[in-house]
N, C-alpha and C positions, 0 to 999 in steps of 0.2 A: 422855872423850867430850864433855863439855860446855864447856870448855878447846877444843876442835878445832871446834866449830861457831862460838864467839864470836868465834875465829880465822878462820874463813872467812867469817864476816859484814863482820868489819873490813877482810880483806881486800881483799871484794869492793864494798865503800864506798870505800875506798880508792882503786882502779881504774876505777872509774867515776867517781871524781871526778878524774882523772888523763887519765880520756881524752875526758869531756863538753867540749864548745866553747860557751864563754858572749859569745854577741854584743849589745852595746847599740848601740839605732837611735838617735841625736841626732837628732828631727827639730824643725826652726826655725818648725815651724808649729803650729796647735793641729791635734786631732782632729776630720776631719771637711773640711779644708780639701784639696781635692779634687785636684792636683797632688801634693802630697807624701802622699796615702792611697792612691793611684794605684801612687807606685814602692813604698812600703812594703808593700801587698798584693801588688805580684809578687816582693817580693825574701821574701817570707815564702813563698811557692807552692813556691820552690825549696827552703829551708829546710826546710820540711813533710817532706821527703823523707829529711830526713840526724835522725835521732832523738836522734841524743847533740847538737845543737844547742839550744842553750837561749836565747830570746831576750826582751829588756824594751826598753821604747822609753819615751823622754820627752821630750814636746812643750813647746816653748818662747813659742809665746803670741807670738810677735816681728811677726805682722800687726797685732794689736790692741794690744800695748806692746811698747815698745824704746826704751829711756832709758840713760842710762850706771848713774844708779841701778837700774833694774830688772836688767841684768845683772851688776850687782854682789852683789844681790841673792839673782839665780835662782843664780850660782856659788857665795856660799854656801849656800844650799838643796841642790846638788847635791854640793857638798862632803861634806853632814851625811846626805844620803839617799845616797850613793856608798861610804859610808865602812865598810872591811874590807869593800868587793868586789873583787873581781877581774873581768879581760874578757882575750877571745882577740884582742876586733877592734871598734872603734869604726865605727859606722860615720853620717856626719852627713851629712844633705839640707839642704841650700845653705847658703847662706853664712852666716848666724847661727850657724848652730850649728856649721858649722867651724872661723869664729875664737873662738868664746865655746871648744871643744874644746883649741885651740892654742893660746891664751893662759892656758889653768886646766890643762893637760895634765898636770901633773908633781902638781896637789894633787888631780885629781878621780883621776887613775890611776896611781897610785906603782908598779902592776906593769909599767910604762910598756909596753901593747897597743900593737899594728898599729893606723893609724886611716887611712879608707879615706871619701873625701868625692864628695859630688854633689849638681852642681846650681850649682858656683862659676862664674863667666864670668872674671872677674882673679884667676887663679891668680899669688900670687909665691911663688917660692922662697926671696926673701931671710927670709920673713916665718918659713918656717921654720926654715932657718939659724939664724935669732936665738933659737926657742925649742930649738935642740938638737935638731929632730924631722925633719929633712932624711933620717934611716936610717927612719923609721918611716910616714911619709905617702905613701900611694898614691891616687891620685884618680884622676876623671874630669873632664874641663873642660867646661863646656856653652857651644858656638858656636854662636849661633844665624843661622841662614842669609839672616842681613838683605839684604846685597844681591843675594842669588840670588833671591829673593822680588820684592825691587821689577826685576829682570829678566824674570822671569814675567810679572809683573803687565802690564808692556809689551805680551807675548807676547798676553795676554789682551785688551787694550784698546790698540790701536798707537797711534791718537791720542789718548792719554791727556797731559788737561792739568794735572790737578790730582792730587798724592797726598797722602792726610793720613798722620801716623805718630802712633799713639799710644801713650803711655809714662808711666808715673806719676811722682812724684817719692819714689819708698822707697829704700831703698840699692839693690838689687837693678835698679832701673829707673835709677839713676846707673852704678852697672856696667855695664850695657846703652849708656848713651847716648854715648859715645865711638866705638864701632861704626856706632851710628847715623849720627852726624855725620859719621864717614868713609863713608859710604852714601849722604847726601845731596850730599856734596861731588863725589860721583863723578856725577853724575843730575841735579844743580841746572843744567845747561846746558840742556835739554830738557824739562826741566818743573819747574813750579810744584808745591814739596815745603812742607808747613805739618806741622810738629813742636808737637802739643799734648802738652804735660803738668801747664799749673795749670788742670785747668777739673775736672766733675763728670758724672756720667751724664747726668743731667739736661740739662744742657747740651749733652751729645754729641746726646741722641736731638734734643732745637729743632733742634741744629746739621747734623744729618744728617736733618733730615724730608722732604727733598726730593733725587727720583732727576738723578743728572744722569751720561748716558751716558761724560763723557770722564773723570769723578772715581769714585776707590778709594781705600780705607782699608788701609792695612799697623798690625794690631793686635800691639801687643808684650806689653803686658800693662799693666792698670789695676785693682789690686785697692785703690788707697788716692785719696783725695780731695786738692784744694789743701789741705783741714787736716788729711791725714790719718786723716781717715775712712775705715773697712774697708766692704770692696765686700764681701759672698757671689758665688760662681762662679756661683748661678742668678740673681744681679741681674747682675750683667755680660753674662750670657746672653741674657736678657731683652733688656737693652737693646740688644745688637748684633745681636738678630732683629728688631728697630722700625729699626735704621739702613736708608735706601734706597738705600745703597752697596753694592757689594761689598765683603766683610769678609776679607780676607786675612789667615793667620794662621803664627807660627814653629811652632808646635807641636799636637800632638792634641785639646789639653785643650776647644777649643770648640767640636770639629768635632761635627755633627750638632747644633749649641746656639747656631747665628746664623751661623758663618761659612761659607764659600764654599771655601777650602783652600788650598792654595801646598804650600810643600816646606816638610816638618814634623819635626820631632824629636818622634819616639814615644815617648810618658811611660810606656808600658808598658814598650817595647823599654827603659827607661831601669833600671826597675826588672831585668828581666833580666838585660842587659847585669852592671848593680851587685850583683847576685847573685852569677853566675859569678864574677868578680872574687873574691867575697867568698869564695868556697868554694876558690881558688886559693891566697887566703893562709893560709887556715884550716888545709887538706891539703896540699899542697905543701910539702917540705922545703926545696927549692931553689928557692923563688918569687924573683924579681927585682923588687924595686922599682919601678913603674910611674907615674907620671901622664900621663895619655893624654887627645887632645881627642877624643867623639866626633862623628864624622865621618858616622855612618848617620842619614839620611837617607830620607822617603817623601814620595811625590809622593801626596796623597791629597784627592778634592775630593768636594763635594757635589752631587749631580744636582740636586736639587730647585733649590740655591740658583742653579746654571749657569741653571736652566730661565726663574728669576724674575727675574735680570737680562739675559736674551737673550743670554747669553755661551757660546762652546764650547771646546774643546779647543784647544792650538795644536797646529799640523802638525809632527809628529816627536816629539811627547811622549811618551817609551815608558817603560813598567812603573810606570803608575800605580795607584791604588786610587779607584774612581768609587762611592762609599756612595747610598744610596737609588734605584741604577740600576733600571730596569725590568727586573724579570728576564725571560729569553727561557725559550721553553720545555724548551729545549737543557740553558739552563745549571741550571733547575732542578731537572729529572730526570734530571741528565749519569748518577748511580748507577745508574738505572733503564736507563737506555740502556748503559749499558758491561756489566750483566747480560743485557741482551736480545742480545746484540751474542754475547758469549760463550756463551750457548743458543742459540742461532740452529740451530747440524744438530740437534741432539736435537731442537727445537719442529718442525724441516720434518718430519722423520719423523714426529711426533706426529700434523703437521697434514696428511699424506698419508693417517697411517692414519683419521681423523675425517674427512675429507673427503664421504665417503659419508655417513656418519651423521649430519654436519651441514646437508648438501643431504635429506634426508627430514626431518629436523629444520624447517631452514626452508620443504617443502612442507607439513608439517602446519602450521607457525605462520601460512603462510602462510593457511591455510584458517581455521584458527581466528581470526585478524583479522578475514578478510571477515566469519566470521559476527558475532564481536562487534562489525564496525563496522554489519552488517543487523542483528543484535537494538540497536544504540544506535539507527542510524535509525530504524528500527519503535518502541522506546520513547518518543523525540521526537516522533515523528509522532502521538501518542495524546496528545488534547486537554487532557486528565487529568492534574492533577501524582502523580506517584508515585514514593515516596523507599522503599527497601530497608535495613533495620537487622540487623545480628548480634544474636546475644544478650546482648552486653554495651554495645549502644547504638550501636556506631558505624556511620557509615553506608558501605555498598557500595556503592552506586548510588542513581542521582536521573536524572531527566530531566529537558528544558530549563526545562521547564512550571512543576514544581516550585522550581526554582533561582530561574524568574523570577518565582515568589511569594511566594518569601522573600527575595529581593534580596540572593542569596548563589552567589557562583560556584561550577561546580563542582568544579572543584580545591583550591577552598580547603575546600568541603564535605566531599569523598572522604575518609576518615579517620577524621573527624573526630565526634565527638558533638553532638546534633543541640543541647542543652542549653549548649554552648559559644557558641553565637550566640545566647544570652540578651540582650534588652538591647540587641542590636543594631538591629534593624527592628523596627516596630510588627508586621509580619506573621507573622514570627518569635517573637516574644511570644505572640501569638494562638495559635499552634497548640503550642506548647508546653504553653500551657495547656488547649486544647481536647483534647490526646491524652492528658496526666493525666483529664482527668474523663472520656476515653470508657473508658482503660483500668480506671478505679474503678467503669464505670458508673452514671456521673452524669449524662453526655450525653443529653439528650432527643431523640429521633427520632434520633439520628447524625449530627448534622446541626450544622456551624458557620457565624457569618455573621462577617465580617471585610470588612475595605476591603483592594482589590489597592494596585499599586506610584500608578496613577492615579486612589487617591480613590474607588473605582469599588466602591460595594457588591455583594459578592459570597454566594452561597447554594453548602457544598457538603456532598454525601454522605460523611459518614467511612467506610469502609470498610477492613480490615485481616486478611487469611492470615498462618496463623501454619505455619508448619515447623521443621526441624530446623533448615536455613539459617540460618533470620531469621525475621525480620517483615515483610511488603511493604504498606505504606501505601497506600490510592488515595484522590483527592480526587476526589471526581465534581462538575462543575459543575453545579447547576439552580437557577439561577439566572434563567431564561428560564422555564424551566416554573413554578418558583415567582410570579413575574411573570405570567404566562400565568390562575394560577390564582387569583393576586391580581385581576386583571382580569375575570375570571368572576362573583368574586365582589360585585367593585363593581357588574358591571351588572347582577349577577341583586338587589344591592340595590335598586337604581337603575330596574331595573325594576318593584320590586315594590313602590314607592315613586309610581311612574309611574303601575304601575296601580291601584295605593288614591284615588290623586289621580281618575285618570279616572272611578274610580265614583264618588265622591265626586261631582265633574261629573255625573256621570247624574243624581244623587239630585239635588243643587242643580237644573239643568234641570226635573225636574221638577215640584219646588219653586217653581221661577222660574214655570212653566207656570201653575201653581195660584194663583201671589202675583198672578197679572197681569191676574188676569178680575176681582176683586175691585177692583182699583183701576181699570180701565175702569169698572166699575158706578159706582164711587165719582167718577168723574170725568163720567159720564153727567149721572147724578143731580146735581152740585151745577150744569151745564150748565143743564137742566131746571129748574131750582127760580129759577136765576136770570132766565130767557127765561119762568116761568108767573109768576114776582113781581108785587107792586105796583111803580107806578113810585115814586113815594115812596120805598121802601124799598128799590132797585135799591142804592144807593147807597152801601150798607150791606152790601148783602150781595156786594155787587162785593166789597167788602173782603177778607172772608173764605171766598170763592169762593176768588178767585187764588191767595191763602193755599195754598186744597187744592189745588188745580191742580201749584202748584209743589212742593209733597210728594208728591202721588204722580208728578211727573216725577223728584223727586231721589230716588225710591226706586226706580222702573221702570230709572233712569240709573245706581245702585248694583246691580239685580240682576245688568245686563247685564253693567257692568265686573267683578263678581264670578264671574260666572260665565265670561266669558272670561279670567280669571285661572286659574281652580281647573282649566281644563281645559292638559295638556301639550301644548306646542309638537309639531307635527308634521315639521316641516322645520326647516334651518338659514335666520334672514332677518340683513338690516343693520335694524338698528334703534338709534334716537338713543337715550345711556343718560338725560342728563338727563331728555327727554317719560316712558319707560319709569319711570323711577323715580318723577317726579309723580302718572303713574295709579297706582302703587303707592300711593301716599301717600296718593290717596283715599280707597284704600279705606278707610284706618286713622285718617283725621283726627280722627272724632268720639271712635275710641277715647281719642285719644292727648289731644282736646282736653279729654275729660270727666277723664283725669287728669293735668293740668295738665302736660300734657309740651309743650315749643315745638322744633318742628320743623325748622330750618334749611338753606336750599340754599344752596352758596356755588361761584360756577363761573365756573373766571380760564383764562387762556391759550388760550382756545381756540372757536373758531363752530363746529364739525362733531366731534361726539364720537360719531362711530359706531361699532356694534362688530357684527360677524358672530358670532351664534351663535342661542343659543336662545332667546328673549325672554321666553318665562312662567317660566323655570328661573332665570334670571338674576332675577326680580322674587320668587319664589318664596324664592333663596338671599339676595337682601334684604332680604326680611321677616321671614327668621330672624332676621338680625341685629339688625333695625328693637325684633322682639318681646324678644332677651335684653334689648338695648336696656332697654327698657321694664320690666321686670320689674327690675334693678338700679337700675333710677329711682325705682320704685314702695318700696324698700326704705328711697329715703333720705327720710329726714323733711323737706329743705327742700324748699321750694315752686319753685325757680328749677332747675325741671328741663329741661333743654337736650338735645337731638340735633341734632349739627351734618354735614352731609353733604357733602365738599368734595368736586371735582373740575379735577383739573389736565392738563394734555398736557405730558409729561416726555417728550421724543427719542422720539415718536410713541409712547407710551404709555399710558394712559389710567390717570391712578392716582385711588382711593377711598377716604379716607379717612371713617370714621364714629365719629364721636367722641360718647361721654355722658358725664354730669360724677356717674355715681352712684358706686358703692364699688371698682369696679374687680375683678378678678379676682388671687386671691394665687398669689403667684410659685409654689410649688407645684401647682397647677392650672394654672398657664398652659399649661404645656407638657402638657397633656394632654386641652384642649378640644375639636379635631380631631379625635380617636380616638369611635370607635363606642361607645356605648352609657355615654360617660362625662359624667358630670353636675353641676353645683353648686347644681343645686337640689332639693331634696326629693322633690318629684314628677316630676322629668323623667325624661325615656326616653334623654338623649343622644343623639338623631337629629337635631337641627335644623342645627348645625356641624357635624356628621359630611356630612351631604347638602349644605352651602352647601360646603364644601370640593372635593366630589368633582362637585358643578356647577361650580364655577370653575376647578377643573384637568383633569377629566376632557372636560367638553362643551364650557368655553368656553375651554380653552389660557392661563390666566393664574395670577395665584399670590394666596395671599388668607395672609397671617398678623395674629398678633396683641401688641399691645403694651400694659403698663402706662402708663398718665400720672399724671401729678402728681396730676391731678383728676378720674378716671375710667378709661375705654379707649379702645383703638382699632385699629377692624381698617382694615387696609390691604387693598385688593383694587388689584392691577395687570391690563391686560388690553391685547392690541394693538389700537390706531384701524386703522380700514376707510375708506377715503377717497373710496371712490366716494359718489354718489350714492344718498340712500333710495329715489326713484323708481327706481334702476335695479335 
């Protein structure tokens, strides 16, 4: 038993090596050189199919070297890597590795195989004659369609004056150029033909950088330089999509890769073709010995490149191939259409019997539209932005309101999570964060403020229902009422400010009343004393009569400007700011004089500084400033204590500068001197800039801010000039 299995293992080794087909591919190129990887990958597609095929390929490197030494070389290398094998069928891609094949034939393959060539353009047969292999050589010839091409090309461009041809100097490209020359001799009456083959890429793109309507390029092939130097098929490429020619070409290999097309030998069709062949002489008992030219042929062009040099079709060109064509919508769905086409009675019945159910159909949808197009108008129509969430965040619906507060359309909205517009708009950002903290409840009153799309400070209600749905968010405007309530608040200040002033007035009044009878007496009396005197002594007491005279006028002349200070303006008048600001300043001189403060008026551009408003409000919100003034003056220890009070006319505006040279206010405080009840000094109340503020923007229409200097501060008060007349 054990005798009869080792028997039938030998056997069946035996047999299978009796009936396996061992093919080697000679190919002349290295791996990866894209014309011969081209036929070698479809002449293996076919192989793939036949299992007892056994196949090894070796590339010969003949782009990058080829010397006499080097293939004396590779032959014996292939001698010593060939040696005790066997083959059913040679089979070599172009010429290198044909005659390197048929000149080593007898020492690389002593079982002398079938050898089967492609890709030769000068086939001889004496060349096999001489090596004995005239029984054993089947080929294929490659003609390439030189002047059917420059025929086209005519077709393409009639008044065509110039063709270039370009052609390397390799063996392959010397093969080729006899063809050629018989090509141009037939066409040199008619046009100017320029045959380049010692120049470089380089040179081609300068040489071709400019379009010129009557000039085309017939490309044959340039894989090698004047010193031969090897091209890559993607630098050739390159370069012949920068030419501003049309690029004609004999075969596939560069179509969709710069050229424009002609009539082509298909390097696929080539590997096919060499296939079949190959499996004829493989199986076939009675194959006949074959070298054949191929003659197939495709007219195959580029839309894109027709489209870039305004060139079209000639008239009768039939059974072409037009690559990057527009597809129609015919040709795209032709599958789709030749099934609808064959269901066509089955679908009419379908669509007979549906026909009812589809018209109710479309009367309900139709209802259902109108009303979601009335619930969309009604939601737009509600001044309120209000955005609608599932439970996993995204959004259902929004209205316009909303969309135009986050600066986010709504289609692109719809979907989508509201958190994915992060980062996008500052308003967006806002409320992102404003619905984290009202959802944590951290929101105070529900209530967020933000700037809309126009800068435009905004107050709104947060508000959110929650269901099984969703979540429907409402944003309530009140921003007007807040405003509304903000302004209540300034005049019930402002009033109550007004009327402390006006008692104040009372009390002074009657103050004033009481001060007044005493300095008449005192003015009586010194009268008296000087009209009962001696004369002698007139003289003397003249002196210091007048003395009192003019005291108790400069006091009677202080109560009165004091007291018409302390009481509020009743009406709006014009009044000159300069005069207004000097009565102010009297009242304060002696203060300002006993603490060494010098006062300063400085006033350019302008004869008529008048302003329309309130006039003791206006002198009232200057003396706030007069007194912080003073109080940072007081703090600094030099003696050269200054207030300087400019005014200028800027494009009918009235601007105030007041400047002191004390410590200034620190950056931190600046921005907080305005606000109510807010102080830098120990004892203050924070009313004095809170009320000059809300005089100067509230009653008189102008703007009052503040700035640090070098050498103290300064507040700016802007306000608009009145140009009439004070008398009027």
């Amino acid at each position: 038993m054990r005798y009869f299995i080792v028997f039938i293992l030998f056997f069946n080794t035996f047999l299978w090596a009796n009936t396996s087909k061992s093919v080697l591919i000679l190919n002349s190129y290295h791996k990866g050189f894209e014309l011969s990887d081209t036929i070698i990958r479809n002449i293996e597609k076919t192989f793939y199919s036949y299992e007892d095929i056994d196949i090894d390929i070796l590339y010969m490197d003949s782009k990058k070297i080829y010397s006499r030494d080097y293939k004396k070389e590779l032959s014996k290398l292939y001698s010593l890597q060939l040696k005790n094998r066997t083959f059913d069928l040679i089979i070599t891609i172009d010429r290198f590795a044909y005659k390197l094949a048929v000149k080593n034939f007898n020492d690389l393959f002593p079982n002398k195989p079938m050898l089967l060539f492609i890709g030769v353009e000068q086939y001889s047969q004496e060349l096999a004659r001489v090596y004995n292999l005239d029984n054993r050589i089947n080929g294929i010839i490659q003609k390439l369609p030189i002047k059917d091409n420059i025929d086209l090309i005519f077709k393409f461009i009639p008044n065509l004056k110039k063709l270039y041809i370009l052609n390397d100097r390799s063996p392959n490209g010397n093969d080729s150029s006899p063809f050629i020359r018989d090509a141009i001799n037939k066409v040199k009456h008619k046009v100017k033909v320029e045959y380049l083959r010692d120049d470089s890429l380089e040179s081609f793109k300068e040489y071709f950088s400019e379009y010129k309507e009557d000039e085309a390029i017939l490309f044959i092939r340039f894989s090698n330089d004047y010193d031969g130097g090897f091209y890559k098929t993607n630098e050739v490429s390159r370069a012949m999509d920068e030419f501003k020619l049309p690029v004609f070409v004999t075969d596939t290999l560069f179509m969709e890769k710069g050229a424009l097309g002609g009539k082509l030998i298909s390097i696929e069709n080539l590997g096919v073709v060499t296939s079949k062949k190959a499996i004829d002489i493989l199986y076939k008992k009675d194959y006949q010995l074959e070298v054949s030219t191929n003659e197939d042929f495709e007219y195959i062009f580029d839309a894109n490149k027709l489209k870039e040099f305004g060139l079209f079709l000639p008239k009768g060109l039939k059974n072409y191939t037009l690559i990057n064509a527009p597809v129609s919508f015919f040709e795209k769905n032709r599958n789709l259409i030749n099934i609808v086409f064959l269901a066509t009675p089955i679908l009419l019945v379908v669509i007979f019997g549906l026909l009812q159910a589809l018209y109710e159909k479309q009367q309900s949808s139709r209802k259902l539209k109108q009303r979601v197009k009335f619930d969309k108008a009604l939601l737009n129509a509600i001044e309120s932005p209000i955005f609608w969430q599932d439970k996993d965040d995204i959004v259902l619906d929004a209205n316009a309101k909303f969309c135009e507060l986050i600066q986010v359309s709504y289609d692109e909205l719809l979907g989508s999570k509201l958190l994915e517009f992060y980062h996008s708009t500052y308003q967006t950002n806002c409320i992102i964060d404003y619905l984290h903290e009202f959802e944590n409840g951290k929101l105070e009153n529900s209530q967020i403020v933000m700037k809309n799309a126009n800068y435009e400070k905004k107050i709104y209600f947060l508000n959110q229902t929650r269901s099984e749905q969703g979540i429907v968010t409402i944003f309530t405007d009140i921003t007007k009422e807040k405003e509304i309530e903000l302004e209540k608040i300034k005049h019930t200040q402002y009033m109550i400010q007004q009327s402390k002033l006006a008692e104040i007035g009372e009390i002074f009044s009657s103050i004033a009343h009481q001060w007044k009878a005493p300095l008449v007496e005192i003015t009586s009396l010194a009268q008296d004393m000087f009209f009962s005197g001696n004369t002698s002594e007139k003289e003397e007491d003249s002196y210091h009569i007048n003395n009192i005279m003019i005291q108790a006028k400069y006091m009677t002349s202080t109560i009165n400007d004091f007291q018409d200070f302390i009481m509020p303006s009743q009406k709006k008048t014009i009044f000159n700011v300069p005069i207004t600001i000097e009565s102010m300043l009297n009242i304060v001189k002696h203060n300002m004089k006993y603490n060494y403060i010098h006062i300063e008026m400085d006033i350019k551009n302008s004869k008529n500084l008048n302003v329309y408003g309130y006039e003791n409000e206006f002198m009232q919100a200057i003396l706030n400033i007069i007194n912080n003034a003073k109080d940072a003056l007081l703090s600094n220890t030099e003696k050269n204590r200054k207030i300087i009070i400019k005014l200028r006319d800027k494009l009918n505006v009235l601007v105030i500068d007041i400047i002191d040279n004390g410590y200034g206010i620190s950056k931190e405080a600046s921005g907080k001197i305005f606000l109510q009840y807010f102080s830098t000094k120990k004892q203050g109340h924070g009313i004095g800039l809170y009320m000059t503020k809300l005089i100067i923007q509230d009653k008189l229409g102008g703007k009052i801010k503040y700035k640090r200097i070098r050498n103290g501060s300064c507040f700016r008060i802007q306000l608009r000039l009145h140009h009439e007349n004070i008398s009027a």
